[in-house]
Each structure stands twice: as structure tokens, then as C-alpha cells.
N, C-alpha and C positions, 0 to 999 in steps of 0.2 A: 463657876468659871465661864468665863465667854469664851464662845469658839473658837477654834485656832485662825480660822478665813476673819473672825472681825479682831483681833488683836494685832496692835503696832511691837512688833517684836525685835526688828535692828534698829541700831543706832542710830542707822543712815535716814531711818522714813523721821526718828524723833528729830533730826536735826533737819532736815528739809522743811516740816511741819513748823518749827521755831522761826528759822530764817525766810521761807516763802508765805508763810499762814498768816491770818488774819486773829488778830483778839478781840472777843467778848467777855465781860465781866461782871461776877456778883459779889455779895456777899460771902459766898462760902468757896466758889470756884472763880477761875480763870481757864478760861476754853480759849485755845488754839486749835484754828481749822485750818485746812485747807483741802483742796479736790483732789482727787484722784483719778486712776485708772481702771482700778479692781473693782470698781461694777457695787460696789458697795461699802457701807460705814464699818473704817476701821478706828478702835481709841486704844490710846491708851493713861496709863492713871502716875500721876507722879506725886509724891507724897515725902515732903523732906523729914529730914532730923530735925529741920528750925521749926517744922510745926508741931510734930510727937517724938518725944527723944526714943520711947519706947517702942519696937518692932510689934507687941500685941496692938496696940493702940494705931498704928499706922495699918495697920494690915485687917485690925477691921473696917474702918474708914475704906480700904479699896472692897472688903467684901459687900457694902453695905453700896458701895456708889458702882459695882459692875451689877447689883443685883438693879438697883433702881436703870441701867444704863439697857440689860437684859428686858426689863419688861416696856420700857416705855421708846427708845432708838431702834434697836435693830427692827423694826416693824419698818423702818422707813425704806424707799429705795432709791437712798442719797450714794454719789458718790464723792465719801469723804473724808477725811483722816482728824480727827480727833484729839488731842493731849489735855487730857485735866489735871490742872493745877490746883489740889488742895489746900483754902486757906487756915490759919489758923481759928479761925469761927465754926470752921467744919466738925473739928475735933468734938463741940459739947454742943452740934446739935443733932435733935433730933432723927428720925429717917425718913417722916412727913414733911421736914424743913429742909431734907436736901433734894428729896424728890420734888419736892415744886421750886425749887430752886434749879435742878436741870430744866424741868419741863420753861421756867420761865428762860433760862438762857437758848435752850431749844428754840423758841419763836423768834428770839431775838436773830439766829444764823441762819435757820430756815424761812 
């Protein structure tokens, strides 16, 4: 789990982040950012039914993409808000393919 200080937990931060943020895009995600106030990066992960019907399959996809999110973002000291959008290509790849897949969307916002 990611901290509770770097998680987007109301409704309110997801839809501010949608309607004022900015999009970058890959292959496997769609990142929505935008700045904040909290002194630091908060994300959070969204993952439909249109990509994995199944709750295991979705739910390891968010453990796999807050572990790569854990080792390689919170080290920064951005102040930012976050929303990843899981694409359907996310589901059957690997954990080397989504981590250099943030790290490449990473340079792309930072």
C-alpha cells in the first residue's frame, strides 16, 4: 500500500485532477496530473471493468503499478496529483514493461 499522505482518496481531488489536469499518454497508461498544495505527490489508480471484468485481475494490476509507483515517484519532491488510467495492454504485460513504461511517462511530466 501507498501511504495514506500520498493517496487521492475523495471524489473531489479525482474530479478536479480530470477537469483542471493535464494528459500524458502511453501504451499501457494515461496519466492525469495536475499541481497541488500538499507539499507533495499524491496518485491515484483507476482500473475499469472495460479493461478486466474480473476484480483479481484488476486488483493486481493496481498492486503491481503502486509497487512500481512506491519505488520509483514518491522519491520525488513534486507537488502533484496523479490519476492512472489503466489501458487495456496493461493487463498482459509484464512488470518490467509497466515500469519503464511510468519511468518513460514520468520524464515526459516532469
Amino acid at each position: 500500500m501507498l501511504p495514506r499522505p500520498h493517496r487521492l482518496t475523495k471524489k473531489k481531488d479525482f474530479d478536479l485532477t480530470y477537469q483542471q489536469g493535464k494528459a500524458v499518454g502511453g501504451r499501457l497508461f494515461l496519466i492525469r496530473f495536475k499541481s497541488n498544495q500538499e507539499g507533495r505527490i499524491r496518485v491515484g489508480i483507476v482500473i475499469s471493468k472495460k479493461v478486466a471484468k474480473k476484480a483479481v485481475t484488476r486488483n493486481k494490476l493496481k498492486r503491481r503499478i503502486r509497487e512500481i509507483i512506491r519505488s520509483v515517484a514518491l522519491e520525488r519532491k513534486e507537488n502533484v496529483d496523479l490519476v492512472i488510467i489503466a489501458k487495456k495492454a496493461a493487463i498482459n504485460a509484464s512488470y518490467l514493461e509497466l515500469e519503464s513504461e511510468w519511468k518513460n511517462i514520468l520524464s515526459k511530466i516532469f
